[in-house]
DRENTI-636783 format. One record per atom (N, C-alpha, C): x, y, z. Coordinates in pm, whole numbers, padded with zeros to 5 digits, always signed. Example, Ala and Ser with C-alpha at 12.3 -4.5 7.8 and 13.67 -1.06 7.14 Angstrom:
<mifis>
+01319-00569+00780+01230-00450+00780+01320-00330+00780+01285-00225+00708+01367-00106+00714+01290+00003+00787
</mifis>
This chain:
<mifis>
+10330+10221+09115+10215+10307+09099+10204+10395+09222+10149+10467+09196+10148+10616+09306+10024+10695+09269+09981+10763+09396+09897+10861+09391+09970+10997+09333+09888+11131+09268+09921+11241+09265+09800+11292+09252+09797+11437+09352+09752+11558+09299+09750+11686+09225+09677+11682+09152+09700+11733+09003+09604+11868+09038+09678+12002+09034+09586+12102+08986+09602+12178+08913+09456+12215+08861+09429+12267+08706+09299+12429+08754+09387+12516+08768+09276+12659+08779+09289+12645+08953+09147+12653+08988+09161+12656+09130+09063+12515+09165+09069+12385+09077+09053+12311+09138+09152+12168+09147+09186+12084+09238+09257+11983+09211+09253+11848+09227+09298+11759+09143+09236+11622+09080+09302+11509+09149+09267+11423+09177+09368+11265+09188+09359+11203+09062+09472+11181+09064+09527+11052+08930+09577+10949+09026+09612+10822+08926+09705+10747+08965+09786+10693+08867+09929+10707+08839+10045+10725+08770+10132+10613+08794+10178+10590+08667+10296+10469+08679+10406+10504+08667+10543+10489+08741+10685+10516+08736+10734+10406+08689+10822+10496+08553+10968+10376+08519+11048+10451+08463+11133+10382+08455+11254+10464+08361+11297+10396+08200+11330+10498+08143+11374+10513+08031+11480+10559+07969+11542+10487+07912+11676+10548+07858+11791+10697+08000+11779+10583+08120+11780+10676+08253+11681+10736+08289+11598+10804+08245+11518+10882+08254+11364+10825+08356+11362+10913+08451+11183+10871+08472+11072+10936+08439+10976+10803+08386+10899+10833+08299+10743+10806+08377+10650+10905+08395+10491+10898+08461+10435+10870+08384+10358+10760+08372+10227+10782+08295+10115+10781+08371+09979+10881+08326+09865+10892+08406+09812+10762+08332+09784+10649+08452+09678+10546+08412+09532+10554+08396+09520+10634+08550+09334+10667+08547+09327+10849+08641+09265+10888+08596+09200+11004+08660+09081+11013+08731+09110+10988+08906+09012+10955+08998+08910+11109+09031+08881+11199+08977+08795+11318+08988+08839+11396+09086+08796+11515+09148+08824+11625+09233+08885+11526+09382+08966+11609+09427+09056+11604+09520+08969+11616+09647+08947+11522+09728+08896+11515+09880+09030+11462+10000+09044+11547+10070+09149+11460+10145+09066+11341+10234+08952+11354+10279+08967+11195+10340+08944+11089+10193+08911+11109+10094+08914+11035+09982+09049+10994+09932+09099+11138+09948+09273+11073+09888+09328+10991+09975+09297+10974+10121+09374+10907+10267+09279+10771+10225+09196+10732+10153+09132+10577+10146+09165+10536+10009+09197+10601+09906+09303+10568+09822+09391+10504+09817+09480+10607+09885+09589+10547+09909+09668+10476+09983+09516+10428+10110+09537+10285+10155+09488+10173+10077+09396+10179+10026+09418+10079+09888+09490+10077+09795+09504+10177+09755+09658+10140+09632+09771+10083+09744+09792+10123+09850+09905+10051+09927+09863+09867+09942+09740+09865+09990+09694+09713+10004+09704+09630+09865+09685+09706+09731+09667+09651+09624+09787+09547+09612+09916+09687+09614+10030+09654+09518+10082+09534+09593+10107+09461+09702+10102+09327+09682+10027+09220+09630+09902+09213+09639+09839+09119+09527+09864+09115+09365+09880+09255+09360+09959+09299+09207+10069+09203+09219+10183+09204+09227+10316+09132+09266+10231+08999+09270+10167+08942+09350+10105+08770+09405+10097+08771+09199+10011+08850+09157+09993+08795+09023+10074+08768+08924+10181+08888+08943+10286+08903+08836+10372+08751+08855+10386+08712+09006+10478+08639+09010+10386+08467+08968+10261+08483+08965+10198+08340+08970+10163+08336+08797+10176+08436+08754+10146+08433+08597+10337+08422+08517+10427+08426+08624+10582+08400+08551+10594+08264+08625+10510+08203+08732+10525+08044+08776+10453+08001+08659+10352+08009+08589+10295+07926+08507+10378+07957+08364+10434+08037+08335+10502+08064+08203+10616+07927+08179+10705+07987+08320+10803+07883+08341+10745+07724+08323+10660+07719+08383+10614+07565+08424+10574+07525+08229+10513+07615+08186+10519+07558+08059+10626+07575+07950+10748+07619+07974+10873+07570+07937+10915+07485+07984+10869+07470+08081+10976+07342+08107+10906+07180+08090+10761+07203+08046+10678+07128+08040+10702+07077+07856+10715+07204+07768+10807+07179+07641+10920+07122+07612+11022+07164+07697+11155+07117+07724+11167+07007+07714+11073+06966+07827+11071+06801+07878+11009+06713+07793+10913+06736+07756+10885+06634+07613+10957+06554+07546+11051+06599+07501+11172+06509+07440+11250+06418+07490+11264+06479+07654+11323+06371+07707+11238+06255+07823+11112+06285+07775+11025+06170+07856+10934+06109+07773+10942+06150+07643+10860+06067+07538+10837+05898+07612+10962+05838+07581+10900+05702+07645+10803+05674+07771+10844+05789+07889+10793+05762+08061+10588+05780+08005+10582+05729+08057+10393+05759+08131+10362+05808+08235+10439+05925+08206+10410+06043+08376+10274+06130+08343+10197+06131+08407+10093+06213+08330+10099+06395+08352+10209+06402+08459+10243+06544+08475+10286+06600+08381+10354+06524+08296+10440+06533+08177+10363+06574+08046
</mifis>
């Protein structure tokens, strides 16, 4: 995710936009449209979008620890039917 300034006539906007690619290609999408363009507004922006995008990541990766954990929590069933593990 990234900041951009967007202008339209003689005034100009902040968005904030997602990059990926596609079939090679990179592809923006506008997520949200933050209103008229202030530079000390855009400079506190985009120290929060910088602070964000690791907690972003903390989540992505703690929501693919719990995915996993419940495959393997399926998996295992079969082969601990007999045990009385209660993790299990």
């Amino acid at each position: 995710m990234f900041l951009r300034i967007n202008s339209s006539g003689k005034y100009r906007y902040i968005q904030i936009l997602h990059n990926y690619r596609e079939n090679g290609k990179s592809i923006h999408t506008i997520i949200t449209p933050l209103g008229h363009y202030d530079k000390e507004r855009y400079t506190r922006l985009k120290k929060e979008l910088k602070d964000w995008k690791p907690m972003s990541r903390a989540a992505t990766i703690i929501s693919e620890m719990k995915t996993d954990i419940a495959n393997i929590k399926k998996h295992a069933k079969p082969f601990t039917k007999g045990l009385n593990y209660k993790h299990f």
